[in-house]
C-alpha positions in Angstrom: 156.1 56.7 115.7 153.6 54.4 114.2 151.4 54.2 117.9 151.9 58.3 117.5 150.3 58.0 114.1 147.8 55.6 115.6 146.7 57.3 118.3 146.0 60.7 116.2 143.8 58.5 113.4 142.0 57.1 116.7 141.2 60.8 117.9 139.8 61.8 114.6 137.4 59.4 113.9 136.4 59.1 117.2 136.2 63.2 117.1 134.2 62.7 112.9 132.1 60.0 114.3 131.2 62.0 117.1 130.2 65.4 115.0 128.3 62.5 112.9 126.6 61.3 115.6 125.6 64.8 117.2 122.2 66.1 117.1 121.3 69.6 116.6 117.8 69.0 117.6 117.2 68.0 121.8 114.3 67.1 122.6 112.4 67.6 126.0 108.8 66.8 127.1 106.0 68.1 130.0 102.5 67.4 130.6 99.4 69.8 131.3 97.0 68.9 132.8 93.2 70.5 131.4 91.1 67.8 133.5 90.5 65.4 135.7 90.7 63.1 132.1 91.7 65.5 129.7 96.0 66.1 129.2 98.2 68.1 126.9 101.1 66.2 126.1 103.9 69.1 125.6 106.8 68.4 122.9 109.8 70.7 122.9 112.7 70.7 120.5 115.4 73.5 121.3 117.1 73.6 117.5 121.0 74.8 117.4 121.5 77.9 115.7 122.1 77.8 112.0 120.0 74.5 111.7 116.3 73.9 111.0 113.3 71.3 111.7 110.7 70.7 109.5 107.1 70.6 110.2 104.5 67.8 110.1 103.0 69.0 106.8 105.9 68.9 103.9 104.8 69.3 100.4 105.5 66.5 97.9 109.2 65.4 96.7 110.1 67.5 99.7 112.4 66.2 102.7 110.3 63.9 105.5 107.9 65.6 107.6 108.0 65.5 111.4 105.5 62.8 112.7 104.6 61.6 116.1 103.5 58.2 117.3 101.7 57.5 120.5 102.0 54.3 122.3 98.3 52.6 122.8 99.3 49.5 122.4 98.5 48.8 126.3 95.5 50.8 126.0 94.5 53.2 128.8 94.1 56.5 126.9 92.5 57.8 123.2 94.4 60.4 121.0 91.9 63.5 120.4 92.7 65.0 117.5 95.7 65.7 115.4 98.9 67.0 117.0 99.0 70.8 116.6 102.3 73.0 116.3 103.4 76.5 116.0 103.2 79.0 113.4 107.0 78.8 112.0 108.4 79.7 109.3 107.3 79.2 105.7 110.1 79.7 102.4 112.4 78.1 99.8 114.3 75.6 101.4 118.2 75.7 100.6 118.0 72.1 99.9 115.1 70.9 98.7 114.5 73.9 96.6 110.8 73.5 97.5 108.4 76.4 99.1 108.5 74.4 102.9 107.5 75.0 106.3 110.0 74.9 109.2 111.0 76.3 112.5 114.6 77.4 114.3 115.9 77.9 117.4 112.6 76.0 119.2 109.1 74.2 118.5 106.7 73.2 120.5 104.1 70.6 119.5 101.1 69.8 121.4 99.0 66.5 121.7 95.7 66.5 123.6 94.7 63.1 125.1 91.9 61.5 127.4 92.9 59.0 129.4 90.4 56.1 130.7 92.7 54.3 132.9 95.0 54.6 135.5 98.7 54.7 133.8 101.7 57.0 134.9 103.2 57.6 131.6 103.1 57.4 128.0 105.5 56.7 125.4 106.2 58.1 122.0 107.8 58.0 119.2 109.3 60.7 117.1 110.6 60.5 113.7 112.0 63.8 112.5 114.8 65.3 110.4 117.2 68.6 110.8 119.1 70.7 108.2 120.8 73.6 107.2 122.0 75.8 104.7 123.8 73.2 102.9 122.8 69.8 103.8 119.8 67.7 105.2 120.6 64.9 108.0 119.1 61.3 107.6 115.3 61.0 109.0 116.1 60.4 112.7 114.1 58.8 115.7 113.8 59.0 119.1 112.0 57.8 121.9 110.4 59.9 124.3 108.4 59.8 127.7 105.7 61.1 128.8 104.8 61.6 132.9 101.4 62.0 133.4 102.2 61.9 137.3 104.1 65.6 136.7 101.5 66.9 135.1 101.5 70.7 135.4 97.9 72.4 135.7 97.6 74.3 132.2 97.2 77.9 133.0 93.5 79.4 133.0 92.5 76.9 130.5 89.0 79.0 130.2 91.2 82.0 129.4 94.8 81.7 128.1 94.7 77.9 126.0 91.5 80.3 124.3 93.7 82.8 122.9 96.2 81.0 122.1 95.9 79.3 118.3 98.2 76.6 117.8 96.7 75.2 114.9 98.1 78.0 113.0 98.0 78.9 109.2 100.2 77.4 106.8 101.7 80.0 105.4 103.6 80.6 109.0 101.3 83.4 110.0 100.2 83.5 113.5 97.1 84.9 115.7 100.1 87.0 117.1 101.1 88.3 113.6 97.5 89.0 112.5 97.0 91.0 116.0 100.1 92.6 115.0 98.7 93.7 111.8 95.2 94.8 113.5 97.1 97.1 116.1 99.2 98.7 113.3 96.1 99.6 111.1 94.4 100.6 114.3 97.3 102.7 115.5 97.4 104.1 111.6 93.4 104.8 111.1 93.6 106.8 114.8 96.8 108.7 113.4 94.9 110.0 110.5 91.6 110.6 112.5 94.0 112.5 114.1 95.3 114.5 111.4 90.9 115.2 110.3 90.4 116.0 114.5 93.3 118.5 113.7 91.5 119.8 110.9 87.8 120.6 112.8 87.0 124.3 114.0 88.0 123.3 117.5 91.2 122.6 117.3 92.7 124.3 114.1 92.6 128.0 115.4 94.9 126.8 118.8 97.7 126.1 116.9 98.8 129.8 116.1 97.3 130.8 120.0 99.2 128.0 121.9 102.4 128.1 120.2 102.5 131.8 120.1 101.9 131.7 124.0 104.6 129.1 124.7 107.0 131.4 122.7 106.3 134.4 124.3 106.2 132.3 128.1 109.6 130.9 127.1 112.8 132.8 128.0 114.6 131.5 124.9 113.7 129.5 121.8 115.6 126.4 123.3 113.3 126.8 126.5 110.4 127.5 123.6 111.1 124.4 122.4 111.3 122.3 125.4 107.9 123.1 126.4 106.1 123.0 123.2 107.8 119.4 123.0 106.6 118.9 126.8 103.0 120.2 125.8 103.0 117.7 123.4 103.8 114.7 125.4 101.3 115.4 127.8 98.6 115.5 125.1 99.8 112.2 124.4 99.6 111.0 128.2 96.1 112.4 128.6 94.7 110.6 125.4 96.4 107.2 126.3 95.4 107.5 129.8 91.5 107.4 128.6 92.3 104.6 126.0 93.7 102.6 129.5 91.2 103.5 131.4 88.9 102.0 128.2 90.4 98.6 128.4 90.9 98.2 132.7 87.0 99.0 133.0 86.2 96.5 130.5 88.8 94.2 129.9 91.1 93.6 127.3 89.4 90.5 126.4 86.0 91.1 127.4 85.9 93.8 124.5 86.4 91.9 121.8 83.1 89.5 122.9 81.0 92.9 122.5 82.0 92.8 118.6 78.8 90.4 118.2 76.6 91.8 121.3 73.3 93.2 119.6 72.6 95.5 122.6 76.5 97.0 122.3 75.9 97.6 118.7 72.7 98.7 118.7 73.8 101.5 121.7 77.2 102.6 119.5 74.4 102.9 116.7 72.9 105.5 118.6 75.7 107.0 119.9 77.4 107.6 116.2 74.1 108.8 114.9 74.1 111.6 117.8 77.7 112.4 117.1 77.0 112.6 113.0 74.0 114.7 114.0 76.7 116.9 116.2 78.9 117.4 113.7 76.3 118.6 111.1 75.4 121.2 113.1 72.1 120.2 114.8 73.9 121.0 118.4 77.6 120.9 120.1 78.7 118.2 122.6 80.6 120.1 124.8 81.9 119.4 128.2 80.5 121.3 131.6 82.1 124.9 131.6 82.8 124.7 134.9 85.3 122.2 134.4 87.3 124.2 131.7 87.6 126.9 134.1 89.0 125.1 136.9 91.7 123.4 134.2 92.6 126.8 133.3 93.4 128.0 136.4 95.5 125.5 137.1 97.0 125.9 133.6 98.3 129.6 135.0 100.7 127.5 138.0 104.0 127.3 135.3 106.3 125.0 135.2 105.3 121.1 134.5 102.3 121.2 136.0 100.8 124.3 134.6 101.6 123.1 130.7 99.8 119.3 131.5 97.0 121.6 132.6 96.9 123.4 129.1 96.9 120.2 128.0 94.5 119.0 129.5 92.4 122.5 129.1 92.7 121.5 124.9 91.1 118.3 125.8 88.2 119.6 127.3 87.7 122.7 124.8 88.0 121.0 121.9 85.8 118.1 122.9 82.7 119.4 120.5 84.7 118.3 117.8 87.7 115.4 119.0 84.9 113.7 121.3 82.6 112.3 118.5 86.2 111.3 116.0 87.5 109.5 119.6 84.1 108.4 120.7 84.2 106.4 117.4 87.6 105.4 117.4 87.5 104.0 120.8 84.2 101.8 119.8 85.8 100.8 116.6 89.2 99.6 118.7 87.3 98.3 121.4 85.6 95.7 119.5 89.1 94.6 118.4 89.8 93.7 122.4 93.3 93.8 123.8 95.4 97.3 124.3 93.8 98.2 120.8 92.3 101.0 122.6 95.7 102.1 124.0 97.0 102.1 120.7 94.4 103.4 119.0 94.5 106.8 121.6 98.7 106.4 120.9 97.6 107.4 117.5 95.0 109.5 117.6 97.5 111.7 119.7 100.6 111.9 118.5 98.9 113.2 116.1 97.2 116.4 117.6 100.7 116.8 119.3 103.1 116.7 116.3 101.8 120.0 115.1 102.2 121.5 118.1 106.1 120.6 118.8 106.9 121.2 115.1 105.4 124.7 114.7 107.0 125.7 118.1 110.5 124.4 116.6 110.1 126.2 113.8 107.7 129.4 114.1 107.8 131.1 111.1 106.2 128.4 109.5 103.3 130.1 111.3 102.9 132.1 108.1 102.3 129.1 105.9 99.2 128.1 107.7 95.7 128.8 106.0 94.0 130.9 108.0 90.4 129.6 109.8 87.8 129.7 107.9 84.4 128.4 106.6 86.8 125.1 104.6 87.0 124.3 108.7 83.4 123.6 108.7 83.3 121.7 106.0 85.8 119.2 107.1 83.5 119.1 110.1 80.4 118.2 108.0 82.2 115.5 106.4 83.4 113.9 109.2 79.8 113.7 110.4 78.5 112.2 107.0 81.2 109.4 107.6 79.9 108.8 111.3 76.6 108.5 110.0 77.7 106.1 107.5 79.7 104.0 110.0 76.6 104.1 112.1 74.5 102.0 109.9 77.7 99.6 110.0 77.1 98.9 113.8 73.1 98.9 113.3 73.8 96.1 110.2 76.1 93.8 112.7 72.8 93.7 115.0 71.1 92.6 112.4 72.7 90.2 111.1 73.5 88.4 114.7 69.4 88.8 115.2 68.4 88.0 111.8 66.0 90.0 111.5 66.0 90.7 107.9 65.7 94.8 108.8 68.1 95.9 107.4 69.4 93.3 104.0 72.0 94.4 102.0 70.1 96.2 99.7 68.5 98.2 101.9 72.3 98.9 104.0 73.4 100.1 100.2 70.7 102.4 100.0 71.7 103.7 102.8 75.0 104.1 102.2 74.4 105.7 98.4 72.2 108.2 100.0 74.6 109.2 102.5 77.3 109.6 100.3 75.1 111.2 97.6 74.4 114.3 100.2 78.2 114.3 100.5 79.2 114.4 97.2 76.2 117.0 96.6 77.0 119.3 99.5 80.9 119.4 98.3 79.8 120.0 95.4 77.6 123.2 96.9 74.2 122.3 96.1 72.9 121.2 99.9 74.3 124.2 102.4 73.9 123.4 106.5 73.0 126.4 108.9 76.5 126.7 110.0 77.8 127.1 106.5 79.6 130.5 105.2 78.5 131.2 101.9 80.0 129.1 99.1 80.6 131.6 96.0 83.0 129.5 94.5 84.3 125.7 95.0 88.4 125.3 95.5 90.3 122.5 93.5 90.6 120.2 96.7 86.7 120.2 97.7 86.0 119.8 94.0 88.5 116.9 93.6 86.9 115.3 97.1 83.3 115.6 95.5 84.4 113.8 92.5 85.9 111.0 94.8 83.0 110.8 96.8 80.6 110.6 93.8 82.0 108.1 91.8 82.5 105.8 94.7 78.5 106.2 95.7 77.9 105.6 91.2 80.1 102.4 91.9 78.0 101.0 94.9 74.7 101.4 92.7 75.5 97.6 90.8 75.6 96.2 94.2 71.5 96.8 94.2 71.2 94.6 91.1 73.9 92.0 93.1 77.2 93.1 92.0 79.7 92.0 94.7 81.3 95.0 95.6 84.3 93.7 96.6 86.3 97.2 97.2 83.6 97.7 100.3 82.8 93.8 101.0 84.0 93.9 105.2 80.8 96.8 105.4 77.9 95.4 103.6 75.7 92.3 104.5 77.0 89.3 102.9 75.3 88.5 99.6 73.3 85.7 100.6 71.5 87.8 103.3 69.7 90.0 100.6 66.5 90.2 99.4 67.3 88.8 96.1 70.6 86.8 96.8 70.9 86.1 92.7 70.6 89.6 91.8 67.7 91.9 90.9 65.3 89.7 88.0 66.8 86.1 89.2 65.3 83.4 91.2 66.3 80.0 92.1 64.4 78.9 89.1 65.5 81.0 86.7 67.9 83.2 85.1 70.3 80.9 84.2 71.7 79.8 87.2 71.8 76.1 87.4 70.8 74.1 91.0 70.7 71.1 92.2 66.5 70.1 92.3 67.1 68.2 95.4 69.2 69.4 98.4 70.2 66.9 101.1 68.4 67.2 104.6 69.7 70.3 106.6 71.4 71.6 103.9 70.4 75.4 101.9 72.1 76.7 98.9 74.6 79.9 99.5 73.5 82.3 97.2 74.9 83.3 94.9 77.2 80.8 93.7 74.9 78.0 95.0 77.4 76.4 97.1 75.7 73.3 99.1 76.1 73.8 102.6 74.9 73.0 105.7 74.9 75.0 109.3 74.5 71.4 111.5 77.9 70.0 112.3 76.1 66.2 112.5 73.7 65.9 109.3 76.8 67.8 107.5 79.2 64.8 108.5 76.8 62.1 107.8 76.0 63.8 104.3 79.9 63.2 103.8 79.8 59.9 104.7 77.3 59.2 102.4 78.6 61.1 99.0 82.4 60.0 100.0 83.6 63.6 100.3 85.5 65.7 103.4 84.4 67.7 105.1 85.5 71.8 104.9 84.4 73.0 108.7 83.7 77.0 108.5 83.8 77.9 111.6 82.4 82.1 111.0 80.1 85.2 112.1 77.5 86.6 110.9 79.6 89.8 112.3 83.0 88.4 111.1 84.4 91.1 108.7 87.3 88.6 107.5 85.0 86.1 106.9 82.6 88.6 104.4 86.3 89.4 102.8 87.0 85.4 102.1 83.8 84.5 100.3 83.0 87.3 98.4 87.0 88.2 97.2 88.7 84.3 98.1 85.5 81.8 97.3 84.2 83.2 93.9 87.5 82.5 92.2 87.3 79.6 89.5 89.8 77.2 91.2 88.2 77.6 94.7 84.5 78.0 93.8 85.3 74.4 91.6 86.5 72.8 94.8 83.5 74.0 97.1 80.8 72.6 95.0 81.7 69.7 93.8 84.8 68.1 96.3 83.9 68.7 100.1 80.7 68.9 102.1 80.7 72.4 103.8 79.6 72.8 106.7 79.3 76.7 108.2 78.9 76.8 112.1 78.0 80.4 113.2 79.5 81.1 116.6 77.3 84.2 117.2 74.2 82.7 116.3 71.7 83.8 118.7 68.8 81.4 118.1 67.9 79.4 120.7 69.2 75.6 121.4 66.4 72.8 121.7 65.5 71.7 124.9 67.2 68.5 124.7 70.3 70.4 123.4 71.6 72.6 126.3 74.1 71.6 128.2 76.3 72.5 130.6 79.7 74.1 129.1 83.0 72.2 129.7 84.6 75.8 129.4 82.8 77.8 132.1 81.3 75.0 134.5 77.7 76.2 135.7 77.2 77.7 132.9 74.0 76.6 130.5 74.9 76.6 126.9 71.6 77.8 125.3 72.0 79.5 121.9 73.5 77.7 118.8 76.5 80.2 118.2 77.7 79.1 122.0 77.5 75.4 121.0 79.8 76.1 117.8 82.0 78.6 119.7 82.8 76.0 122.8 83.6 73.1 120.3 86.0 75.6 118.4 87.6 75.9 121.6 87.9 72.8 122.8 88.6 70.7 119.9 91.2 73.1 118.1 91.9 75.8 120.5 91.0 78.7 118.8 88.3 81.1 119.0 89.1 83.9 116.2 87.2 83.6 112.8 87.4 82.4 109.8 88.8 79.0 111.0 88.9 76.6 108.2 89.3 72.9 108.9 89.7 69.9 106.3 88.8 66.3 108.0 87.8 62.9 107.7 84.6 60.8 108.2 86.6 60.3 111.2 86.8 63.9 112.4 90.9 63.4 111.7 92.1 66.8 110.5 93.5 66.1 106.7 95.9 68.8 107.3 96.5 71.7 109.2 93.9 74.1 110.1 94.0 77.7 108.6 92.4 81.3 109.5 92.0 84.3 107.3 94.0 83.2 104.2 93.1 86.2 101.0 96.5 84.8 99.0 93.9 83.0 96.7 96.8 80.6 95.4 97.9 79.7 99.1 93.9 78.8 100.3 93.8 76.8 97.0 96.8 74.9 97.6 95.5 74.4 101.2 92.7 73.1 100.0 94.0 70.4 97.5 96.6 69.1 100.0 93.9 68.4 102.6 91.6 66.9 99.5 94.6 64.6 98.5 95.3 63.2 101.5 91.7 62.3 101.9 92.1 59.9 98.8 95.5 58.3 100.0 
C-alpha cells in the first residue's frame, strides 16, 4: 500500500513539475538574406492560446519587457539598428493593471545585421515573459541560433520589405489597419458620390423609365424582381471592371508614387477644372453616339445578356454627368495606390444600383419620387463648384512639391472663399447659369444648403489673417508656407512673438509656433550632440495630408508644443523634395541598383526605407547621438495624449 501511495505522489509531482516547467511560448528562428552583407535575423514565437507575450517597450511598474541580446563577443558582424516587431495588441493588462502592449497566438521580431566576416551563425539571447488572464510566469530565457548558412533570400526586398512597416505605432495600430481605414472612407466617399451621381439630370429621370420597362418585360413580379436585381449587379460589374482596369494599367503601387508627381497633379488640375466647367453648363462630356447605339441594340437580345447591355447603355448615356464625379473619384483613389480604385468603383456603384433593385421590389414607391426638374440642375451645379474647389487642391500639391510659392496659403483660401461664395450666392438665387429654370422662390433644403455653405466660406476668412483652420487643415498649405507665416501685421520681429536671435547653422524657424528645426539629417544630429538633446526625426511631405493634420491639430497643443521647442532637436526630412542633390551628393541607390539618386526627397525617402522599413508618412522617430532608436517608431498618431506619452518615454530613456 505504501509503494501504491508512493508511486501516485511520484506521478503528480512529476506531472506539477512538469505543467511548471512548460512553456507556452516556442520559439523558432530563420534568416533573410537582403545582401551580399546585409541579413534579417527572423524571431518567431508561436504563443498558446489563452496566454500572452509582452512587447519590448513596457511602461513603468509594468511586468518585464521582451529584450534581445546578440552575441558579438567574437566579433564578425555589427547590429543596425534597434530590433523591430509587430503591431500587437495594446490594453489593460489583467495583471498588471497597466495600459500595455502585447501580442497572442504569434510575434515575429526582426533584427537587421551586417556582417564583415566570414561566420556561419550567430547566437542570441532572449529574455522574455508570458501570462494570462490570471497570472504572469517568472521572466524566462532562452538561447537561440541563428544560421546565416540557411539564409532565405527576402522576397523583392525593393518591393515587399517597402510596404511592409514593422516598426509599427505603439498604440498597436498597423500600416494594414490604417489601409483598412483608408479603403473604408474611400469605399464610403464613392458610396455617397454615388448617391449625388444619382441625383444629376442624367441619371434621375431612368429610374421611373428602366424600372417601369423591367416590369412590363417581366412575366411576373418575382421575374420583375430577379432582373431589376440582375440589372443591378451588372452596373456594379461594369463600374468595378474600370476601377480594375485603373489599377492593372498602372499598378497598384505605382499609384500611390503619383500622389507627389507635379506633372500627375498638375494634369488632374486640368482635368477637374474641365469637368467643373462641364457641369456648370459651359458644354457636356458625352460619349460618341455611335457607341450608345450599338449598346442598345444589343440591349434588345433578352435574357442575361441583353440586361448587362442596358447596363452598360446607362453607363454610356449618363456619362455627361457620372464621368466628371468618377473621373474624380478614380484620381482621388488612385493616389491612395492599392485596389483603392476597385473599392472606390465598389462604392460608387452599389450605389447607382440600390435604387434600381429597390424601386423594382417595390414599385409603387414610384409615386413617392420627386418628379425631374430644374432642383436636378442645381445639384449638377454644385457638384461642379466642389470639382472646381478640389481642383485647386491638386494644383496646391504641385506647388508645394515645386515650391514655387504660386500658390501660398493665402492665396489657396482665397480661392476657396470665392468658390464657395458663388455657391452659397447661387443657392441662395442671386447668380443664375444658362441652364437654369427660373428660380421664383427658394425651398427649405436649398436654403438650409446656402446657409451651410456660407458660414463655412465666413469661417475660412480668419485663416487670411493666420487662423489655423483646423476643420479644413489636410486641404490648405501648411501655415509656414504662407506669405505671412505669423499672421497678417506680424513679423519675426514683432508682434509679440518671442525668437531665438540666433539660430544654429542649417536650422530655420517653423512658423508659427517658431519650433527650431532643421531639414539636414547630419548638421541636425551634430546640433544634438552639441545642446545634449535627441533627436525627433520627421520623416514628411510637402503633399502629406496626415502630416498637415499632425502639426497644425497634434503639435500646437501646450504639452506637445512644450516638448518640441525646448527637449529634442527636430529634424524634418522631406521625401518629395524635388530640389536637386549637390554634385558630390548623388549616389547610386542601394534600393534600385543603377539608379542615380539626384533630388533631396529620394535621399530621405531611401534612408526611410532602408534603415526602418517604412515608406508611408508621417514617420516619427526618437534616437540617440548614436542613431539608437529611444523607443519605438510611430506614424500618424492625432490621440494627442498617446503622441505625448510617446514622446516622454523616448525623452526618458534618453536621460537613463
Amino acid at each position: 500500500m505504501k509503494k501504491l501511495l508512493f508511486v501516485f505522489a511520484l506521478i503528480v509531482f512529476t506531472t506539477l513539475g512538469y505543467s511548471q516547467s512548460s512553456d507556452p511560448v516556442k520559439w523558432a528562428t530563420s534568416v533573410e538574406k537582403i545582401s551580399d552583407t546585409e541579413y534579417d535575423l527572423v524571431t518567431k514565437a508561436t504563443i498558446e492560446s489563452g496566454w500572452h507575450l509582452y512587447s519590448q517597450v513596457i511602461p513603468e511598474g509594468g511586468p518585464t519587457a521582451t529584450s534581445f541580446i546578440y552575441d558579438d563577443s567574437e566579433g564578425g558582424f555589427t547590429i543596425v539598428g534597434n530590433t523591430t516587431e509587430e503591431a500587437g495588441k495594446t490594453a489593460e493588462d489583467p495583471v498588471f493593471k497597466l495600459k500595455t502592449k502585447f501580442f497572442e497566438n504569434e510575434a515575429v521580431f526582426k533584427q537587421r545585421v551586417e556582417v564583415q566576416g566570414k561566420i556561419a551563425s550567430i547566437p542570441a539571447f532572449i529574455e522574455y515573459v508570458a501570462a494570462n488572464a490570471t497570472q504572469s510566469l517568472k521572466a524566462k530565457e532562452v538561447e537561440l541560433t541563428f544560421d546565416l548558412a540557411a539564409a532565405t533570400t527576402a522576397i523583392d526586398t525593393k518591393a515587399a520589405e517597402v510596404q511592409k512597416t514593422t516598426a509599427a505605432p505603439s498604440d498597436g495600430n498597423t500600416t494594414d489597419t490604417a489601409a483598412k481605414k483608408g479603403l473604408w472612407s474611400i469605399f464610403f466617399i464613392a458610396f455617397l458620390s454615388g448617391f449625388a451621381a444619382l441625383l444629376t439630370p442624367c441619371v434621375f429621370p431612368m429610374i421611373p423609365m428602366t424600372v417601369s420597362f423591367f416590369t412590363k418585360q417581366s412575366k411576373n413580379k418575382a421575374v420583375g424582381i430577379r432582373n431589376a436585381i440582375i440589372y443591378g449587379i451588372c452596373i456594379i460589374f461594369i463600374y468595378v471592371l474600370l476601377g480594375t482596369a485603373v489599377t492593372s494599367i498602372f499598378g497598384a503601387d505605382a499609384l500611390n508614387a503619383l500622389a507627389t508627381n507635379v506633372w500627375f497633379n498638375i494634369i488632374f488640375f486640368i482635368l477637374l477644372v474641365v469637368f467643373a466647367v462641364s457641369f456648370l453648363g459651359a458644354f457636356e462630356i458625352m460619349l460618341p453616339n455611335s457607341w450608345a447605339n450599338k449598346v442598345d441594340s444589343q440591349a434588345d437580345r433578352g435574357g442575361m445578356i441583353g440586361i448587362f447591355f442596358m447596363a452598360l447603355a446607362l453607363a454610356i448615356v449618363s456619362f455627361s454627368c457620372t464621368g466628371p464625379i468618377v473621373g474624380t473619384l478614380l484620381v482621388e483613389a488612385a493616389s491612395k495606390g492599392g485596389i483603392a480604385p476597385i473599392i472606390g468603383m465598389l462604392g460608387f456603384s452599389f450605389a447607382i444600383a440600390l435604387p434600381f433593385a429597390l424601386f423594382a421590389a417595390f414599385p409603387g414607391w414610384l409615386n413617392s419620387l420627386p418628379k425631374s426638374g430644374g432642383w436636378l440642375n442645381t445639384v449638377k451645379v454644385v457638384l461642379g463648384f466642389l470639382e472646381l474647389a478640389l481642383a485647386f487642391k491638386f494644383l496646391s500639391q504641385a506647388d508645394l512639391v515645386l515650391q514655387t510659392h504660386f500658390l501660398e496659403r493665402e492665396v489657396f483660401l482665397a480661392i476657396w472663399i470665392a468658390i464657395f461664395g458663388a455657391l452659397a450666392f447661387y443657392l441662395f438665387g442671386k447668380i443664375q447659369l444658362p441652364h437654369d429654370s427660373p428660380l421664383t422662390h427658394i425651398s427649405v433644403g436649398r436654403l438650409g444648403l446656402g446657409l451651410i455653405v456660407m458660414s463655412f466660406t465666413i469661417y475660412m476668412i480668419p485663416g487670411l489673417w493666420g487662423a489655423p483652420l483646423n476643420l479644413i487643415s489636410a486641404f490648405p498649405p501648411p501655415q509656414e508656407y504662407s506669405e505671412s507665416p505669423y499672421g497678417v501685421g506680424y513679423s519675426k520681429t514683432g508682434g509679440g512673438f518671442e525668437v531665438p536671435t540666433e539660430l544654429p547653422e542649417g536650422a530655420h524657424l517653423l512658423a508659427p509656433h517658431d519650433i527650431v528645426a532643421f531639414d539636414d539629417y547630419d548638421k541636425g544630429l551634430a546640433y544634438a550632440k552639441e545642446v545634449g538633446k535627441p533627436v525627433m526625426l520627421d520623416f514628411t511631405g510637402w503633399a502629406c495630408v496626415n502630416c498637415r493634420k499632425m502639426e497644425q491639430n497634434v503639435w500646437p497643443k501646450p504639452e506637445i508644443l512644450k516638448i518640441l521647442k525646448n527637449n529634442v532637436v527636430l529634424i524634418s526630412l522631406y521625401v518629395d523634395d524635388k530640389r536637386p542633390l549637390e554634385a558630390d551628393e548623388i549616389t547610386e541607390s542601394k534600393l534600385q541598383p543603377g539608379k542615380k539618386l539626384k533630388y533631396i526627397g529620394q535621399k530621405w525617402s531611401e534612408l526611410q526605407t532602408l534603415k526602418y522599413k517604412a515608406n508611408s508618412q508621417p514617420f516619427y522617430v526618437l534616437m540617440d547621438h548614436n542613431e539608437e532608436n529611444l523607443n519605438t517608431p510611430v506614424g500618424y498618431t492625432p490621440d494627442v495624449e498617446e503622441f505625448h506619452q510617446w514622446l516622454k518615454g523616448g525623452i526618458s530613456k534618453f536621460k537613463e
